[in-house]
N, C-alpha and C positions, 0 to 999 in steps of 0.2 A: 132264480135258481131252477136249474132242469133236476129230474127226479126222472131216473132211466126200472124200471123190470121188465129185466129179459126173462122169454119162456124159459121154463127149467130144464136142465139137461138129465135128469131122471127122467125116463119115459113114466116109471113107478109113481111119481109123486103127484099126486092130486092136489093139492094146497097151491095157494095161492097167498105171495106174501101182501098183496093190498086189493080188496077189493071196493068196487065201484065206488059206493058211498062215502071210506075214507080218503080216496082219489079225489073226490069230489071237494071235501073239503080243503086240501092241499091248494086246488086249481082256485079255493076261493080266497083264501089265503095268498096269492100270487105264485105259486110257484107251477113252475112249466113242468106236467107230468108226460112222460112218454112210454108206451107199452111195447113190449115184441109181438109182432102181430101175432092173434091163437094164445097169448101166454094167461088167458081165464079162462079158455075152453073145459081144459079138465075140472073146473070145479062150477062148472055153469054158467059163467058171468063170458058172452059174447065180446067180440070187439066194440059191438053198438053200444052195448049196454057201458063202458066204457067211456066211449067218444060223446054218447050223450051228457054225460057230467064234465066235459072237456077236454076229456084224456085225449093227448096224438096218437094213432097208430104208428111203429117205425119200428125199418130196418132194425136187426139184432148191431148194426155196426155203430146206427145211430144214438139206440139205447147205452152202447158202452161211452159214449163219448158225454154222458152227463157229468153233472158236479157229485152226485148220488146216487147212487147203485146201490137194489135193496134185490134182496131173492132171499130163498128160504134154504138152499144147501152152496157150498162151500165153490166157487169158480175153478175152471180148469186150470193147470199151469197157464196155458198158452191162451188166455183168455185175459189174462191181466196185463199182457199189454196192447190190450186192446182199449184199456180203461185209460180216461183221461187223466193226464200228468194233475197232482193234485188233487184230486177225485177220493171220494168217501165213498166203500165197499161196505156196506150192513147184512151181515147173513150171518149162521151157524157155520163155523169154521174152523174147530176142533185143534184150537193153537196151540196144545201141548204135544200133538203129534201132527202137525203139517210145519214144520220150521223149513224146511221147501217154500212151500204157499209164503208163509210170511217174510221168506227174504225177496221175494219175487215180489209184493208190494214193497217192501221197502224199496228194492231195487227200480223201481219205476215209481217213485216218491208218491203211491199209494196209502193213504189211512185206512186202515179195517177197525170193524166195531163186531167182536164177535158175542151176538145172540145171547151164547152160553152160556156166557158171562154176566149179565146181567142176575141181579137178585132180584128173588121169585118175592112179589107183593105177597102181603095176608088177607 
């Protein structure tokens, strides 16, 4: 299983939706993780820092073409078909005002799992 985060397109956004350590354990687990090159600079964590727990460095074109796509705000229109046919998009996605966004995965037989959505643990 490839597991793609591309850099954020907020220049604002400092977060980062995985950092090294649980990357780390994905990559021991089996699955193929792959970063947009820079995409943990704003929150410290280098590329090295990264590739030492096995993370790929790659292309933003490569990262779209995983089975998983994880980022922390919502993809551009013109970004989703850039994601591979079948592919799981995980971010904050605000699906009660982007029905745009969501026919545009649907329309490119796209799965999203909006963040939001999820219920908060105690």
């Amino acid at each position: 299983m490839k597991i793609g985060i591309p850099k954020e397109s907020e220049i604002q956004e400092k977060r980062v939706p995985m950092i090294p350590a649980i990357a780390e354990k994905l990559v021991k687990k089996g699955a193929e993780v792959h970063i947009e090159s820079n995409m943990g600079i704003s929150s410290g964590f280098s590329d090295s820092a990264y590739e030492k727990v096995g993370v790929k460095i790659s292309e933003k074109e490569n990262v779209f073409l995983s089975d998983i796509v994880i980022r922390l705000r919502k993809p551009m229109l013109q970004e989703v078909s850039l994601l591979k046919k079948g592919a799981l998009h995980i971010s904050y996605l605000d699906p009660f005002h982007e029905k745009e966004l969501l026919q545009k995965f649907a329309d490119h037989e796209i799965s999203s799992f909006s963040m939001e959505m999820m219920p908060r643990s105690t």
